[in-house]
C-alpha positions in Angstrom: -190.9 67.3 -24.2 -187.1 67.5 -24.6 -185.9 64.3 -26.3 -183.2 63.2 -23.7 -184.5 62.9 -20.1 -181.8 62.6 -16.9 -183.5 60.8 -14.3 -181.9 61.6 -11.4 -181.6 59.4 -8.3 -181.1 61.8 -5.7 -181.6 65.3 -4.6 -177.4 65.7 -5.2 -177.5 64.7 -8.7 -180.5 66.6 -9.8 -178.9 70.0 -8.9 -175.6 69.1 -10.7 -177.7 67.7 -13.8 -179.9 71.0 -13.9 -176.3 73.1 -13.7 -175.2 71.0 -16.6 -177.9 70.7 -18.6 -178.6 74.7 -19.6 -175.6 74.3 -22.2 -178.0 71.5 -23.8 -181.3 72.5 -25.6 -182.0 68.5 -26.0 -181.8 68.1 -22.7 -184.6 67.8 -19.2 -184.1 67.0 -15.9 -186.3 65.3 -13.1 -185.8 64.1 -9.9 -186.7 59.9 -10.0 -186.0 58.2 -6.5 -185.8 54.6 -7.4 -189.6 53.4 -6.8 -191.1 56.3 -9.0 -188.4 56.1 -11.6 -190.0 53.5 -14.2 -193.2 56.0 -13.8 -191.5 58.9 -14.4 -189.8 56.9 -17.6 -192.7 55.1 -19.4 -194.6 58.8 -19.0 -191.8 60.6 -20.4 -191.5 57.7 -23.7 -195.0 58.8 -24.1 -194.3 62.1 -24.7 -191.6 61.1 -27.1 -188.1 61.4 -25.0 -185.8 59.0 -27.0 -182.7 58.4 -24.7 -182.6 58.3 -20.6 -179.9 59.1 -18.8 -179.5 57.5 -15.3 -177.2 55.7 -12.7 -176.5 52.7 -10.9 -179.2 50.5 -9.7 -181.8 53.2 -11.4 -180.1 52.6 -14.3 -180.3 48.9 -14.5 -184.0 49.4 -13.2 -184.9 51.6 -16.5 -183.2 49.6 -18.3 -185.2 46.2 -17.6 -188.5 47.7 -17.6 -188.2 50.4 -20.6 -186.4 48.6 -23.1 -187.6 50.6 -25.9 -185.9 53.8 -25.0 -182.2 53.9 -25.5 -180.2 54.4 -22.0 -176.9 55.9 -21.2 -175.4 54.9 -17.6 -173.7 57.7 -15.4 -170.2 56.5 -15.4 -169.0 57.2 -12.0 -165.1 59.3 -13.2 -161.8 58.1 -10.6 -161.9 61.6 -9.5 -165.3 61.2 -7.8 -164.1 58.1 -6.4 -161.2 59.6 -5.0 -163.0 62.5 -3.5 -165.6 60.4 -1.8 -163.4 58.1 -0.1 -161.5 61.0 0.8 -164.4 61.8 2.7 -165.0 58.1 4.0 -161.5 58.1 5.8 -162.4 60.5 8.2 -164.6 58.8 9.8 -162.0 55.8 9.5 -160.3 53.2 6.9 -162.8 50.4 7.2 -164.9 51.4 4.0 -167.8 49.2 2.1 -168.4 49.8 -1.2 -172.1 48.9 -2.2 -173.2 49.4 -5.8 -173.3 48.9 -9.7 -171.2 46.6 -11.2 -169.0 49.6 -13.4 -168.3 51.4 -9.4 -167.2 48.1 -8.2 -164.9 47.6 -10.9 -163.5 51.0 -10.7 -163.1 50.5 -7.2 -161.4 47.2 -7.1 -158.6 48.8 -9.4 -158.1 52.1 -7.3 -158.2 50.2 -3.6 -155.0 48.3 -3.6 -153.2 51.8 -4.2 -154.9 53.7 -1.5 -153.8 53.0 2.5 -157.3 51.7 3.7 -159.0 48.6 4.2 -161.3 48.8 1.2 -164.3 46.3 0.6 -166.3 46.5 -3.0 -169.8 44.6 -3.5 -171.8 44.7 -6.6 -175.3 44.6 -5.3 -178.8 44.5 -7.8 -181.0 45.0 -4.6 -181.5 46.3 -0.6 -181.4 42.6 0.5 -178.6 41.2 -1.2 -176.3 44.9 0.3 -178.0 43.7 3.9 -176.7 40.1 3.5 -172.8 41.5 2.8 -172.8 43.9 5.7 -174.2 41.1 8.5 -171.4 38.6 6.9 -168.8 41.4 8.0 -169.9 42.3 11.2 -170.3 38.2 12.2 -166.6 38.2 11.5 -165.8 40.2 13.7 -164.9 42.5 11.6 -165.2 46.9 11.6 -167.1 48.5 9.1 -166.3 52.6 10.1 -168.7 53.4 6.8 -170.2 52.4 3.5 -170.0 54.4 0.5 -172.5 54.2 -2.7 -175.9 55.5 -3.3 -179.3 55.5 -2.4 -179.3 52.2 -1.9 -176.8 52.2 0.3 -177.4 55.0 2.1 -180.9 52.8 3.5 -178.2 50.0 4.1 -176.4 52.2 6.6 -179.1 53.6 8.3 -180.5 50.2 9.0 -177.0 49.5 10.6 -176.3 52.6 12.6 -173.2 52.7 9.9 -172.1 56.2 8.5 -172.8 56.8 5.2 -171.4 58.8 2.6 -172.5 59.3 -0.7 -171.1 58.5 -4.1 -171.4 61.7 -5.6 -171.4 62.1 -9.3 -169.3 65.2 -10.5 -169.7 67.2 -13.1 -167.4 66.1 -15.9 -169.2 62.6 -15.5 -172.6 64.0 -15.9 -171.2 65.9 -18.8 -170.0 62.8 -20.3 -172.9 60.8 -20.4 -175.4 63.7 -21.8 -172.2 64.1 -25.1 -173.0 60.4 -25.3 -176.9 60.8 -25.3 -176.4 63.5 -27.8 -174.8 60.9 -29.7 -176.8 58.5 -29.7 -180.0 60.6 -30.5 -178.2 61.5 -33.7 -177.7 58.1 -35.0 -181.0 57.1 -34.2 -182.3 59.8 -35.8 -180.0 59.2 -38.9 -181.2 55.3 -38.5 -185.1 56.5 -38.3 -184.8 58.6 -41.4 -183.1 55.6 -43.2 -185.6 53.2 -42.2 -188.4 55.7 -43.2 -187.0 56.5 -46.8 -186.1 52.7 -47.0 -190.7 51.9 -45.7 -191.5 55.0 -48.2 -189.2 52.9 -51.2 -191.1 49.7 -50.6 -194.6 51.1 -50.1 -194.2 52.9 -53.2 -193.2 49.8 -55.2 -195.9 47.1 -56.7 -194.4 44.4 -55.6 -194.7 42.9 -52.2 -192.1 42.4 -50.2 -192.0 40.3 -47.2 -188.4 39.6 -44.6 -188.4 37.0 -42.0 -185.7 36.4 -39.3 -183.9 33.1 -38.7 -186.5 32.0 -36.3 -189.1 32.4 -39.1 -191.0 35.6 -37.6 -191.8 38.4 -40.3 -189.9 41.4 -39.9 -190.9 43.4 -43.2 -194.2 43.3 -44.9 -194.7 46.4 -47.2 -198.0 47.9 -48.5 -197.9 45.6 -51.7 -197.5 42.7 -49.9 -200.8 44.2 -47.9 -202.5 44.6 -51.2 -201.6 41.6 -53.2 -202.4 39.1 -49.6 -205.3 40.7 -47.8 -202.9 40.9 -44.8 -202.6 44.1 -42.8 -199.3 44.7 -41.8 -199.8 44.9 -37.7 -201.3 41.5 -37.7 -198.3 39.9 -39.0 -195.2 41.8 -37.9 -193.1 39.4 -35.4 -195.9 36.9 -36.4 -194.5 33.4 -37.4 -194.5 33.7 -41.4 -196.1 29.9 -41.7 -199.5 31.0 -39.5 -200.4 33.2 -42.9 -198.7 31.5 -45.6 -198.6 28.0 -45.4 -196.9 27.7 -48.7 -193.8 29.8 -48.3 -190.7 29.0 -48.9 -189.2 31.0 -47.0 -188.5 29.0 -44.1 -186.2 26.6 -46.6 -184.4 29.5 -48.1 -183.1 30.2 -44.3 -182.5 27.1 -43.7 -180.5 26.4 -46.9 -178.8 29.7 -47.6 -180.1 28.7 -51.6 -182.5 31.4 -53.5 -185.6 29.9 -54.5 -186.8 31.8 -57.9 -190.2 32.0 -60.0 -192.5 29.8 -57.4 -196.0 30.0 -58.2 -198.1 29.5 -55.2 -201.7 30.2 -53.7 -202.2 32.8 -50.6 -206.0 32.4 -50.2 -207.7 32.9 -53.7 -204.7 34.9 -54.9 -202.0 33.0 -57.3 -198.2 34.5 -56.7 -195.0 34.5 -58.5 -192.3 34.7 -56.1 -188.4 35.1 -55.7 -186.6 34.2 -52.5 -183.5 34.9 -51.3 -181.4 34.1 -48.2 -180.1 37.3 -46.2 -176.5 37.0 -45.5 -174.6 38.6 -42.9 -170.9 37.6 -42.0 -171.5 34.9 -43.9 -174.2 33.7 -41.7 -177.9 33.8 -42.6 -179.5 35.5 -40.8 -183.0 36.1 -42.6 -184.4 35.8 -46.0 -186.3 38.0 -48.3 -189.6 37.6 -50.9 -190.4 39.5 -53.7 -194.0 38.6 -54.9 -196.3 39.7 -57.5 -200.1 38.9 -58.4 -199.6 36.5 -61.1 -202.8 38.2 -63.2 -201.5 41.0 -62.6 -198.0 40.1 -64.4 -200.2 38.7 -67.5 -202.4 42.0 -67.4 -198.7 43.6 -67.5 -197.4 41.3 -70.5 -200.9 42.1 -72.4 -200.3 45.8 -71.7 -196.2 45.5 -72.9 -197.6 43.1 -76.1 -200.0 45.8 -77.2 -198.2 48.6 -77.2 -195.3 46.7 -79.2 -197.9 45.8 -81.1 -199.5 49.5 -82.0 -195.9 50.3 -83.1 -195.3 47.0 -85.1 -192.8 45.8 -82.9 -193.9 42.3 -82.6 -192.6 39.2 -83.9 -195.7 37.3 -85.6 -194.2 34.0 -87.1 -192.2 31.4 -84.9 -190.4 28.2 -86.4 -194.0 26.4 -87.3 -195.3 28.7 -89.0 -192.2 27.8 -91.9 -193.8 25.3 -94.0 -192.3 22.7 -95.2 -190.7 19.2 -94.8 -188.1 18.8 -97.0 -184.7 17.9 -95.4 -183.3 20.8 -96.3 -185.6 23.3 -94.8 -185.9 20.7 -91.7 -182.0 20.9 -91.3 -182.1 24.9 -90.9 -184.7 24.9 -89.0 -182.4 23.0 -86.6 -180.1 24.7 -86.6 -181.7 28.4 -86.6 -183.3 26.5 -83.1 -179.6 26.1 -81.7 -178.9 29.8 -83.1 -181.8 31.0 -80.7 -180.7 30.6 -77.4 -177.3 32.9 -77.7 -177.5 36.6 -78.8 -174.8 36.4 -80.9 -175.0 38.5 -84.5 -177.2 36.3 -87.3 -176.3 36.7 -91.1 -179.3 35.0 -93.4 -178.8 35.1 -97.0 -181.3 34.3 -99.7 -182.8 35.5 -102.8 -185.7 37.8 -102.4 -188.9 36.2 -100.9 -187.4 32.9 -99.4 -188.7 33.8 -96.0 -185.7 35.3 -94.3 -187.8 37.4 -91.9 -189.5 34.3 -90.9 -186.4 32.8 -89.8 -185.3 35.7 -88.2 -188.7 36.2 -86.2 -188.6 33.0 -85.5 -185.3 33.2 -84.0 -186.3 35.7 -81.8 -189.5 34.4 -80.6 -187.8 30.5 -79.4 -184.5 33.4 -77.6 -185.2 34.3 -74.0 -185.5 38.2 -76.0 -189.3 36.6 -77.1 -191.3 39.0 -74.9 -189.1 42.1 -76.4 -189.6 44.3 -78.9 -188.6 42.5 -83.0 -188.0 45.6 -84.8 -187.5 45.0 -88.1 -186.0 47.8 -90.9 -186.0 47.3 -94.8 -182.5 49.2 -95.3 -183.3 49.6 -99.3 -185.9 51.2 -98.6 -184.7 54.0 -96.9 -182.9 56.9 -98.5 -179.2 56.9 -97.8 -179.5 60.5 -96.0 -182.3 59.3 -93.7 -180.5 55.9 -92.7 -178.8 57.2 -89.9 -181.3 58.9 -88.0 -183.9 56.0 -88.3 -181.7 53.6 -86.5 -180.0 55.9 -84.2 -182.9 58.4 -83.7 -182.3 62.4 -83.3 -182.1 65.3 -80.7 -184.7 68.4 -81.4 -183.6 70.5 -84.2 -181.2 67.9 -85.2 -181.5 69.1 -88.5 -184.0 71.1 -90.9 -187.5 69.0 -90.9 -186.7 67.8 -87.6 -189.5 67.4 -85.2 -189.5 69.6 -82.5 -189.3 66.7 -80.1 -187.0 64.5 -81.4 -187.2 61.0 -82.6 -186.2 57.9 -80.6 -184.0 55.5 -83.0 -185.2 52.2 -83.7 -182.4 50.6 -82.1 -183.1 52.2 -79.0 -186.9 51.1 -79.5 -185.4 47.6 -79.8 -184.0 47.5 -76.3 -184.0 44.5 -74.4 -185.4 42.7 -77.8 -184.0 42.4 -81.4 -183.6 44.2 -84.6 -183.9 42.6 -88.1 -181.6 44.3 -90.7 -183.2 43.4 -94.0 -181.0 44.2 -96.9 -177.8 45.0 -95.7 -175.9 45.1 -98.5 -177.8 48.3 -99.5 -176.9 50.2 -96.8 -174.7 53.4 -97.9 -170.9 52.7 -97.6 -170.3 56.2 -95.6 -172.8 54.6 -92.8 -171.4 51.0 -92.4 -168.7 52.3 -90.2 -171.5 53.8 -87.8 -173.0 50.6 -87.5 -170.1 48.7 -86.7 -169.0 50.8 -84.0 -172.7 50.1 -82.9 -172.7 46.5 -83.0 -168.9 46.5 -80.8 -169.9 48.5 -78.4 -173.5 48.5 -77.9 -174.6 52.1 -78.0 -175.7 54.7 -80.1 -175.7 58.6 -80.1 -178.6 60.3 -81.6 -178.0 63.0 -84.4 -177.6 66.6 -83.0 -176.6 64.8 -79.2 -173.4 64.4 -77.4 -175.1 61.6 -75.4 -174.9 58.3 -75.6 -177.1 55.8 -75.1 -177.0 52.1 -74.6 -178.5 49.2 -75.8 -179.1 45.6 -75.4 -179.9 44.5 -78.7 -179.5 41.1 -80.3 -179.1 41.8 -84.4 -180.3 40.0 -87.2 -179.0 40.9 -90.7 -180.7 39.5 -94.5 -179.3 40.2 -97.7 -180.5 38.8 -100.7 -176.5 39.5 -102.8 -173.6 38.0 -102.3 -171.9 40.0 -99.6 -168.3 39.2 -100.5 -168.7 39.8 -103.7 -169.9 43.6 -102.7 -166.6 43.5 -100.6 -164.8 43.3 -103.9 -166.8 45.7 -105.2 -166.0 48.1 -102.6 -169.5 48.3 -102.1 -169.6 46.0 -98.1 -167.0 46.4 -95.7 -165.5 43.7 -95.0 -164.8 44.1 -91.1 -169.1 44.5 -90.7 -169.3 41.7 -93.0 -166.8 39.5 -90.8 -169.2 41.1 -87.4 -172.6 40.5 -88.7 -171.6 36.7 -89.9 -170.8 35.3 -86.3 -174.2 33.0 -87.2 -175.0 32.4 -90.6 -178.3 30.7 -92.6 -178.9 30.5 -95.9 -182.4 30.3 -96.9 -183.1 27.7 -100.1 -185.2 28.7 -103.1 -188.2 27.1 -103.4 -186.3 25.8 -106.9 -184.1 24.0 -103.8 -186.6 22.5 -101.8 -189.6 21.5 -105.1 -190.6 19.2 -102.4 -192.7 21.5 -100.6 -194.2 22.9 -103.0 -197.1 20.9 -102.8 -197.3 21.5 -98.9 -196.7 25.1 -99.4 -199.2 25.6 -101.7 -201.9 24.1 -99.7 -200.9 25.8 -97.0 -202.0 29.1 -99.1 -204.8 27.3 -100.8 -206.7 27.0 -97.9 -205.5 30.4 -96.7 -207.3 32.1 -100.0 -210.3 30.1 -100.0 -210.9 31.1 -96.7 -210.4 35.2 -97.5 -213.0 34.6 -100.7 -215.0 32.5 -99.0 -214.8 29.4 -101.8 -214.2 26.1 -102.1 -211.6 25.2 -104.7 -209.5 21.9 -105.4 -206.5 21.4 -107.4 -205.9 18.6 -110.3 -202.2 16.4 -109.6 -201.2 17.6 -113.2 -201.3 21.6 -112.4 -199.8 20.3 -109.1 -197.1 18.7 -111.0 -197.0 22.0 -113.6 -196.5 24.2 -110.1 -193.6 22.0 -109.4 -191.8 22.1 -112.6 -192.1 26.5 -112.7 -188.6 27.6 -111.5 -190.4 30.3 -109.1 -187.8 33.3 -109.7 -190.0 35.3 -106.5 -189.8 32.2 -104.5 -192.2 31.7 -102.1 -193.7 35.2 -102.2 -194.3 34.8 -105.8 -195.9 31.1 -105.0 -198.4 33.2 -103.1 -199.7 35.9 -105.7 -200.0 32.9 -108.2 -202.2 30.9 -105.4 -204.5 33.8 -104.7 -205.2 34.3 -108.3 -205.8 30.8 -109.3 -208.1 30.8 -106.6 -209.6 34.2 -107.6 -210.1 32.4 -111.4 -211.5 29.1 -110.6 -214.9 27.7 -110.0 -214.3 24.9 -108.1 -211.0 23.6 -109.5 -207.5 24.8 -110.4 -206.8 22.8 -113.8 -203.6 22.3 -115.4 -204.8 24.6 -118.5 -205.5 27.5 -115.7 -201.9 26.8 -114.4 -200.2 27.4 -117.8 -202.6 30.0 -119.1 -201.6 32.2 -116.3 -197.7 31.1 -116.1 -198.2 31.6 -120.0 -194.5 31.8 -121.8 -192.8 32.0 -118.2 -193.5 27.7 -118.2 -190.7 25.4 -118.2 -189.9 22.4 -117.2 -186.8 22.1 -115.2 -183.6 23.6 -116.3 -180.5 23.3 -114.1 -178.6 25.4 -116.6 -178.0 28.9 -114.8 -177.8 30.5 -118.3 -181.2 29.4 -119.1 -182.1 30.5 -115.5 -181.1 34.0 -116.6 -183.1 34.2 -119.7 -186.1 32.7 -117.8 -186.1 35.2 -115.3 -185.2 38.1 -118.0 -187.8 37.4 -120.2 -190.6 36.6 -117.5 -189.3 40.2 -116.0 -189.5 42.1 -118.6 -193.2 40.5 -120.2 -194.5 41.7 -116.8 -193.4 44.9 -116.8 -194.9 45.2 -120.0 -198.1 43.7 -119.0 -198.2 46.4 -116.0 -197.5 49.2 -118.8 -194.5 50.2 -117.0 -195.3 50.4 -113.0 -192.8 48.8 -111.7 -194.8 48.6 -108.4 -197.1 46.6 -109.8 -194.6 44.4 -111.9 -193.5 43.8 -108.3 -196.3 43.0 -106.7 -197.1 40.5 -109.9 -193.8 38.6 -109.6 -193.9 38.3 -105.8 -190.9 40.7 -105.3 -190.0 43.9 -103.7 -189.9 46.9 -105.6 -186.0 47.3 -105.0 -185.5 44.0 -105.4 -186.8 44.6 -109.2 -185.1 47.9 -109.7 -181.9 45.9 -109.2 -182.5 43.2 -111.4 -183.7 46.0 -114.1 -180.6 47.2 -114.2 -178.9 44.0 -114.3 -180.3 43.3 -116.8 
């Protein structure tokens, strides 16, 4: 069936409708006399007819009883009303005027300008027309017709009254069908919206539930089905309380305030919610919830951690996992703590295995960035041409060796998280201008692209030189020095903090024992000999040293152990930084012998890196 249907009161009507109706393809016509119009309606809704077109009392009839259809009323033009009372005077000037409110109206304004004696009554039904006709006649007064419709006409007869009908010309009928057209279009427009807006939140995981400000659900999408048990039908228009107790929905409307991250149960189901009030005009009018299963968020988080995890993107040491209790180490850890909640630039200095990537992990596991990605890049390690497209990644066939699909940056794989710069002050001088234009405006562009991408990184910087001094040099710049040391730590030796050497050492003591599956003590003195070693590898060093003591002793570390395997590198404490020097030359350079030259393994002996070494070879 067409989707606009003009049900037309009389026999007069229809014929004009039909006439006008052939220039419309949207557009039907039947004939609905007042008691079979609602029939004729609710059949033709059925059969998918989106706007009726009527008039007068039929109108108001089909309006009442099929609300659900739109309805456009048959505005009754001046001209018509002109021509029918035209028509009335001939059989006097005594005219009645029974009918819709909108014929009344027009009426009222066009009587006063015409020479009859003109008489308008807005009727709703037969009875009420009846009642206005015997109050004029009991007056006394003459009533030569009435004009209106069908309703009217029955008036008349019942009277012995002429009658003459409204008729309904047609520019009127015209009119109304351009206004049906209209409408059908927007509703159609509003349909489509409101089925790409259902498809949207059907496709999405979360559930989503809308209530109105009486507290009756308006929205409840297939996730919210899933996630509750609840089948839409059952609860649409349904007061939101009769299913979920718990809501709070009902105080977000009444307090216009969001409601965020409440967990609450819906049956045997846990949920993490977010409420918000619906505003219109400044006027709430509704609010909104956005739920999740809360397993299914931590089955999420596990999925998100692993993956980080299978690329090494996870932090793995927070603040207690730094070992110690000296004042010193106590007093950064402080502050590192207050460091953690911005995400402005960190700058931690400190010689080679002082535990700066501890501190920096930790940073990032106590920032609200603790369920991102920590990806952390040794920049002396990395050859100076290569630099560049590790951190910003590259396009295919960036350059020769390229892969064929490209390569994602690391900075881009630390989105939403942090990156840990170890080493700074080795990166090439050529590249440090990259970086800082990186760091100011917070994206990158991948070799061999003219895109660019950006980020939301928080970055963490190490060296283990003096920065300002490479400024001197020529070797830093001092404008990325002056961006990377916003926040600043410097990491103690272990010769600064002797105190926890003790603690420290346990710490790995009971680590090794465990890996070799023994049980091994240690004497105060070789305690006290461990304290007195200046530690040139810091606490990386400490480490090796454990792990072979443990590896040599039976069931004790002795003193004479201690010194046999700290051999000519033990001495008590020296605060002069000459004799420092020579200490750490000599140690150095009796290891690399010992090693026969690898310097990888001269590394690995003193507790260093490998560049780390290389440097202080050629210092040396």
């Amino acid at each position: 069936m067409k989707p606009i249907l003009i049900v037309a009161p009389n026999s007069d009507i229809l014929k004009i409708s039909k006439r006008v109706a052939k220039k419309y393809k949207e557009v039907s016509v039947q004939l609905g006399l007042i008691d079979k119009a609602v029939e004729i309606a609710k059949k033709a809704e059925h059969m998918g007819v989106e706007v009726l077109i009527s008039r007068g009392i039929t109108a108001k009839i089909l309006k009442e009883e099929v609300p659900s259809v739109a309805l456009v009323e048959m505005i009754v033009s001046s001209y018509d009303i002109f021509s029918t009372i035209a028509v009335a005077k001939k059989y006097g000037k005594n005219i009645v005027v029974l009918g819709f409110k909108s014929l009344v109206e027009e009426v009222q304004q066009i009587g006063p300008i015409l020479d009859i004696n003109l008489k308008a009554y807005h009727i709703e039904h037969e009875e009420e027309g009846e009642s206005y006709i015997k109050q004029i006649i009991s007056s006394g007064e003459k009533i030569d017709s009435i004009l209106g419709g069908t309703v009217a006409e029955n008036i008349a007869s019942k009277f012995g009254i002429h009658t003459v009908h409204l008729e309904t010309g047609e520019a009127a009928i015209e009119k109304s069908i351009k206004e049906a057209v209209r409408i059908l279009e927007v509703s159609r427009k509003e349909k489509e919206k409101a089925e790409q807006f259902k498809a949207i939140l059907n496709h999405i995981n979360q559930g989503v539930i809308s209530i109105n400000e009486e507290g009756k659900v308006t929205t409840f999408n297939l996730g919210a089905e899933k996630i509750t048990g609840i089948i839409e039908k059952a609860i649409l228009g349904k007061d939101i309380i009769k299913f979920m107790p718990n809501t709070k929905l009902i105080d977000v409307v009444k307090t216009g305030t969001p409601i965020l991250g409440q967990l609450y149960n819906i049956g045997k189901t846990e949920i993490l919610t977010n409420d918000i009030p619906i505003i219109v005009d400044e006027k709430v009018v509704g609010a909104v919830s956005t739920f999740e299963d809360a397993a299914k968020i931590q089955e999420y988080e596990q999925k998100i951690r692993s993956n980080l995890r299978d690329k090494g993107y996870v932090a793995k040491y927070s603040f207690s996992d730094i070992i110690g209790e000296s004042e010193i180490i106590q007093n950064i850890k402080k502050k590192s703590l207050k460091y953690a909640v911005t995400d402005s630039t960190v700058l931690i200095v400190g010689e080679s295995g002082t535990g700066k990537e501890m501190f920096a992990q930790g940073i990032h596991l106590s920032s609200k960035r603790k369920n991102g990605p920590f990806v952390a890049l040794n920049c002396g390690a990395i050859p100076g041409n290569l630099i560049e497209s590790e951190l910003f990644g590259y396009e295919e066939g960036a350059f020769t060796g390229a892969s064929r699909k490209g390569k994602m940056g690391l900075f881009t794989e630390a989105h939403g998280g942090t990156i840990f710069l170890d080493e700074i002050g080795e990166l090439p001088i050529e590249f440090q201008a990259r970086l800082l234009r990186v760091i100011q405006e917070r994206e990158v562009r991948p070799l061999g692209s003219n895109k660019v991408i950006p980020i939301d990184v928080r970055i963490i910087a190490a060296a283990n030189k003096d920065l300002l001094k490479e400024i001197e040099k020529g070797n830093f710049r001092s404008d990325l020095y002056y961006r990377l040391n916003i926040l600043s730590i410097k990491v103690p030796t272990l010769m600064e903090r002797r105190d926890d050497i003790r603690i420290i050492f346990k710490h790995f003591l009971n680590i090794m024992c465990s890996r070799f599956n023994k049980v091994v003590k240690i004497s105060e003195k070789a305690i006290n000999i461990l304290k007195e070693y200046n530690w040139p590898g810091n606490i990386r060093e400490l480490e090796n040293i454990t792990e072979r003591l443990v590896i040599l002793s039976e069931d004790e570390i002795t003193d004479e152990l201690v010194k046999e395997e700290l051999g000519d590198f033990m001495h008590y404490r020296d605060e002069n930084e000459s004799s420092l020097e020579h200490l750490k030359q000599n140690q150095i350079l009796k290891v690399l012998s010992e090693c026969k030259g690898n310097q990888t393994l001269a590394a690995q002996k003193l507790g260093i890196s490998r560049t780390h070494l290389w440097r202080l070879l050629k210092k040396y």
